[in-house]
C-alpha positions in Angstrom: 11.2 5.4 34.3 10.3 2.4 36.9 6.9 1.8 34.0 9.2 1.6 31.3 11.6 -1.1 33.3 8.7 -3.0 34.3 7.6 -2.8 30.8 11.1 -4.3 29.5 11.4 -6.8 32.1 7.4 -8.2 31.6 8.6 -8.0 27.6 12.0 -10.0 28.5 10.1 -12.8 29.5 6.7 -12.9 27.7 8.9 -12.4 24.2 11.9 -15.2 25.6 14.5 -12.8 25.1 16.0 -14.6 28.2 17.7 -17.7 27.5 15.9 -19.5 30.8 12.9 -19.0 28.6 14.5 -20.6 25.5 12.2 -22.1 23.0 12.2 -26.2 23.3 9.8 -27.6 21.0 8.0 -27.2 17.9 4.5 -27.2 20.0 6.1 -24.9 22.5 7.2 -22.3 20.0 3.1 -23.0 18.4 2.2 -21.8 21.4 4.0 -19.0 21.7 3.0 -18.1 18.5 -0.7 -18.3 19.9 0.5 -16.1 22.8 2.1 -13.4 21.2 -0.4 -13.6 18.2 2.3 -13.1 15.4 6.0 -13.9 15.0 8.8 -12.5 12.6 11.9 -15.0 11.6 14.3 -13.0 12.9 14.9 -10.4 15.9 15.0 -7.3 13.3 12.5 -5.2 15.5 10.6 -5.0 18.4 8.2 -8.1 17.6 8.5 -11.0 18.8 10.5 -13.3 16.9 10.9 -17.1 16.2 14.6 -17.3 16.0 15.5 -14.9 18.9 13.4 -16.9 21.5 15.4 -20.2 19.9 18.7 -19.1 21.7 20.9 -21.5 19.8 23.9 -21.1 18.3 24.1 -20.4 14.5 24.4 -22.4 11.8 28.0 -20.7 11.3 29.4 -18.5 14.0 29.6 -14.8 12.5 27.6 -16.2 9.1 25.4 -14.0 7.3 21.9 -14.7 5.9 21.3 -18.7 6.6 24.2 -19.2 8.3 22.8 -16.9 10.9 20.2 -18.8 11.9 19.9 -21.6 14.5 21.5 -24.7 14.0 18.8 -27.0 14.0 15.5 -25.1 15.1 15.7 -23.1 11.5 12.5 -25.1 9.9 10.5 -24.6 12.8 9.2 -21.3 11.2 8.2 -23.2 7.9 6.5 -26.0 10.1 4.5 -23.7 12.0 3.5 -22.0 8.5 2.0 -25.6 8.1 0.0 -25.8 11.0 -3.9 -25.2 10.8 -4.9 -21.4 12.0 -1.6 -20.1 10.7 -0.8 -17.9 8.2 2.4 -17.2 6.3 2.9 -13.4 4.9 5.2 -11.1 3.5 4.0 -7.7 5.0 6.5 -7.0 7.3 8.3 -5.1 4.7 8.6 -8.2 2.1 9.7 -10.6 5.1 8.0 -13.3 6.2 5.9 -13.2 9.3 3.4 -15.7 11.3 0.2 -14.7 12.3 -2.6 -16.4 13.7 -6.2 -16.1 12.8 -7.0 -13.0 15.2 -4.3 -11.4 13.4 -4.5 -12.1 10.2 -8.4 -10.7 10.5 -6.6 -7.7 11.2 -4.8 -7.5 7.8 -7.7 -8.8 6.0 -9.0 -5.6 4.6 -5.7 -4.1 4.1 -4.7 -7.6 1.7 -8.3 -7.1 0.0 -8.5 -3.8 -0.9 -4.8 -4.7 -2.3 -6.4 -7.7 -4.5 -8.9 -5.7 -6.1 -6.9 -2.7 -6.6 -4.4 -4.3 -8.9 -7.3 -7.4 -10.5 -8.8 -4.3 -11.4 -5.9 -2.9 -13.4 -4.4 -4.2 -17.4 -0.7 -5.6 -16.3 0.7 -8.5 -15.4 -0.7 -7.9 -12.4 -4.1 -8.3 -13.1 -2.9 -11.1 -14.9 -1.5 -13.4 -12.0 -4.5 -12.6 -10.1 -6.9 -13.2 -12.9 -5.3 -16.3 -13.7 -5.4 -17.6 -10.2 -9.0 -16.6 -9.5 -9.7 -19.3 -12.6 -7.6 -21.8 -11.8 -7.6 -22.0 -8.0 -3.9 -22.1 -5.9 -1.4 -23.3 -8.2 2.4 -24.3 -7.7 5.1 -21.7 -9.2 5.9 -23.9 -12.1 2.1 -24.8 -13.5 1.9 -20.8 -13.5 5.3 -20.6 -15.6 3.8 -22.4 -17.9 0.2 -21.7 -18.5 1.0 -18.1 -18.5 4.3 -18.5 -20.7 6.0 -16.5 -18.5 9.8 -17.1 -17.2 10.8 -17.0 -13.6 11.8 -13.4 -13.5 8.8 -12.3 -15.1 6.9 -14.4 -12.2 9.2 -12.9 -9.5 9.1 -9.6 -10.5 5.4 -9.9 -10.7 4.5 -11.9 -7.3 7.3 -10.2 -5.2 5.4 -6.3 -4.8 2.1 -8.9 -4.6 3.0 -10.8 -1.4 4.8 -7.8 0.3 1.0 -5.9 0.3 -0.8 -9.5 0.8 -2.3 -9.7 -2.2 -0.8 -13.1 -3.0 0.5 -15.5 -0.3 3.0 -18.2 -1.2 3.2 -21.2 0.4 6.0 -23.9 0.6 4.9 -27.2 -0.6 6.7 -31.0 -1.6 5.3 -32.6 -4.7 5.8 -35.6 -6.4 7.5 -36.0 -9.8 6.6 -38.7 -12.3 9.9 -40.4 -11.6 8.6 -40.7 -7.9 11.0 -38.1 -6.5 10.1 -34.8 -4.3 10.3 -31.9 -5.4 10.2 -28.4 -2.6 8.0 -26.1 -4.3 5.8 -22.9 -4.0 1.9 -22.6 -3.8 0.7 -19.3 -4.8 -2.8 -18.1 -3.9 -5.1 -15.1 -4.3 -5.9 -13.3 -0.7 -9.3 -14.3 -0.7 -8.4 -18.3 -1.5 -6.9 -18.0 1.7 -9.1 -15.7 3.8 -12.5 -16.6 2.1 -14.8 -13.9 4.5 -14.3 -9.9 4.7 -13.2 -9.3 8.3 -15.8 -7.2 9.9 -12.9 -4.8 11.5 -9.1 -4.3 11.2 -7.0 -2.1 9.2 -3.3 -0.7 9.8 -4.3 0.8 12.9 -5.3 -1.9 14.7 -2.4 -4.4 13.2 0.2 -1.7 15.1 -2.1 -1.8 18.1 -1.5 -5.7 17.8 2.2 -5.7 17.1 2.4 -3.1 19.7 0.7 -5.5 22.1 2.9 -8.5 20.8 5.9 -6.7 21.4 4.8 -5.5 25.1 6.8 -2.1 24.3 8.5 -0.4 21.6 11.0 2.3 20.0 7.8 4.9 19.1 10.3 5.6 16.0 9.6 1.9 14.6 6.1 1.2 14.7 5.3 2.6 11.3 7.8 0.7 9.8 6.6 -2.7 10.6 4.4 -3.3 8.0 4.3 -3.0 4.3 1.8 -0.2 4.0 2.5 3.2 4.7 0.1 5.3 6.9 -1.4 8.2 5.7 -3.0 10.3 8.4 -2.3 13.3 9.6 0.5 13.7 12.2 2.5 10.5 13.2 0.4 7.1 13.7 1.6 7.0 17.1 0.1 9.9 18.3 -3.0 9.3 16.5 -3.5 5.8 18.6 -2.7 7.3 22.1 -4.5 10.2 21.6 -7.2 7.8 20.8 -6.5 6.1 23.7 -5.6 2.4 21.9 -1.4 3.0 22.9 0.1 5.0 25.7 4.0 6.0 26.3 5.4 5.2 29.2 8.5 7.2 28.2 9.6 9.4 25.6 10.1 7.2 22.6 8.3 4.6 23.9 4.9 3.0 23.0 3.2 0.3 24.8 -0.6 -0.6 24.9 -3.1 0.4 27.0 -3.7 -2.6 29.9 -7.0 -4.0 29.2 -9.5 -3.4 32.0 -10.0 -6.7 34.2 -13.9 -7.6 34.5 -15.5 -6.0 38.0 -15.8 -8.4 41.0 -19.3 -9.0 41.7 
C-alpha cells in the first residue's frame, strides 16, 4: 500500500487539498486550472475542484447550496469561464466543470455526435438547435421570444442539452435601453463553440484525463463522472488498464499509467 500513499500524498498537493497550498489568486487558480487540465466547482469527487483548493470559510457556516461556498473566492469559477482557452460545461452529470482546450478536444466528438443526433430529430430539440444554427449564439431571452416559448419550455429544453454538451451556456452582462446591466445567459450550439472535429477523444480518453487530473481515484467513481454512460463490455476501468491507459495501485483504486520520460542521449 506504500504506491497508493505516495499516490495520495503527490494528489494532496498537486490537487491543494492541503491548506499550505491554498488557492491565492484568480491567475493562480488559472493556472491550476492549466495544470490539472479541468476543474469541477465543488469537491463532489475525486477531480480536482475550484472551491476545495480555495480553503476559505463559507459563505454561512453549516449553509447549504450558495451558502456553502467560499466567502469571497465564489466568482472565481465564473471568471475563469471568461478567460480565453476555457470552456464552461455541464457534463459532469448536469454540473458545471472547467476545461481547457486539451480537454475539451477530448469531449469534442462525444458533444458532436450529441448535436447532430437530436438536429436531426422533429422536437423542440431540433428546434433550439436549428434555431441557433440560423441565428448564431443568442442570449436566453432573444430565444424566448423569437421562438415564443416561456422559460420552462426553454429550461426543460436546454437543460438534457448542456448536460450531453450539445448546447453550452454562457454567463454574460448586457445593457438595457435604460442604460442598466442586466446578468444574462448566452446559449450556443457545440460547434459555435468548438468550430473543428477533434481528430481523437471520446469517453475513454476523458476518464483517462480525469483520472490523470485527479492523480488517483475510488475505481467505483470513474464512470460516474461524466454525463454519458459507457457501453462496453465489462467495467470501463478494466477496459483502460487492461489496455494499458490506467493501472491500480490498490484494490479500488485507479491511477494512470506514469508517462515514460524521453531517453538520455
Amino acid at each position: 500500500m506504500a504506491g497508493l500513499r505516495a499516490l495520495e500524498e503527490r494528489r494532496s498537493c498537486e490537487c491543494r487539498l492541503r491548506s499550505d497550498r491554498a488557492l491565492g489568486s484568480l491567475d493562480e487558480a488559472h493556472a491550476f486550472l492549466r495544470a490539472r487540465t479541468l476543474l469541477t466547482r465543488t469537491a463532489d469527487s475525486a477531480l480536482p475542484s475550484l472551491f476545495g483548493a480555495c480553503h476559505e470559510p463559507p459563505y454561512m457556516e453549516g449553509g447549504r447550496g450558495f451558502a456553502s461556498w467560499p466567502a469571497t473566492k465564489y466568482p472565481w469559477f465564473g471568471e475563469l469561464a471568461l478567460r480565453d482557452g476555457v470552456y464552461e460545461l455541464s457534463i459532469h452529470r448536469g454540473k458545471s466543470i472547467l476545461l481547457v482546450a486539451e480537454t475539451a478536444a477530448l469531449v469534442d466528438p462525444l458533444c458532436r455526435a450529441e448535436l447532430e443526433s437530436r438536429e436531426a430529430g422533429h422536437d423542440d430539440f431540433a428546434r433550439l438547435l436549428g434555431h441557433l444554427k440560423q441565428t448564431g449564439p443568442s442570449v436566453i431571452d432573444d430565444v424566448k421570444l423569437e421562438l415564443g416559448w416561456t422559460p420552462s419550455r426553454l429550461r426543460a429544453t436546454r437543460g438534457p442539452l448542456e448536460q450531453l454538451g450539445a448546447l453550452v451556456s454562457q454567463s454574460v452582462t448586457v445593457t438595457t435601453r435604460a442604460g442598466s446591466h442586466l446578468h444574462t445567459s448566452m446559449l450556443s450550439r457545440w460547434d459555435q463553440v468548438w468550430a473543428e472535429r477533434s481528430p481523437g477523444g471520446g469517453l475513454e480518453e476523458l476518464v483517462v484525463a480525469g483520472v490523470r487530473a485527479a492523480v488517483v481515484a475510488p475505481e467505483a467513481e470513474i464512470e460516474r463522472w461524466f454525463s454519458w454512460r459507457w457501453n462496453g463490455a465489462g467495467s470501463l476501468a478494466d477496459r483502460l488498464v487492461t489496455d494499458g491507459r490506467l493501472r491500480r495501485p490498490a484494490p479500488g483504486w485507479i491511477a494512470a499509467r506514469e508517462r515514460e520520460r524521453p531517453r538520455k542521449r
